[in-house]
C-alpha positions, 0 to 999 in steps of 0.5 A: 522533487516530490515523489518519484525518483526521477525514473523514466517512464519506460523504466517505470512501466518495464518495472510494473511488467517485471512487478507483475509477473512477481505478485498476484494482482488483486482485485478492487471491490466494493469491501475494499472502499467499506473498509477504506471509509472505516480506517479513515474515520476510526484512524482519524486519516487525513490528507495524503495518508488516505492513500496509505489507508486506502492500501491498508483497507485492501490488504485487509479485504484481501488478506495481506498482512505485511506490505514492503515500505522504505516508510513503515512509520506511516503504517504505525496506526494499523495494527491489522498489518505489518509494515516491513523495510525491503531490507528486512525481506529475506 
């Protein structure tokens, strides 16, 4: 299967309210998309690591410097954030 880990989708959404109420959501702004098409062309971004772009751009607009990923190789080339393992949340 790809993507997902087969959790149901009333799982899924009660997870996104617990998700909520632990983070502040921030907005989408118009910088967030600037800065998107900057990584893209300045990182050479293709395929579906522009969605990993896409994060980036609003960590960066937004002033989030670390995101939690099982995945932290993806982040390697932004070197305006650290990609950090959920096992390396203290």
């Amino acid at each position: 299967m790809r993507g997902g880990y087969g959790v149901s989708i009333e799982d899924t959404a009660r997870r996104l309210r617990l998700i909520e109420r632990l983070i502040q959501v921030r907005p989408d702004w118009d910088e967030v998309f600037r800065e998107w098409k900057r990584l893209v062309v300045a990182h050479s971004v293709k395929g579906v690591k522009a969605h990993d772009a896409r994060l980036v751009a609003a960590m960066i607009i937004h002033g989030i410097a670390q995101v939690v990923t099982a995945n932290p190789a993806d982040f390697k080339r932004y070197s305006e954030i650290t990609a950090i393992m959920p096992s390396d949340v203290k």
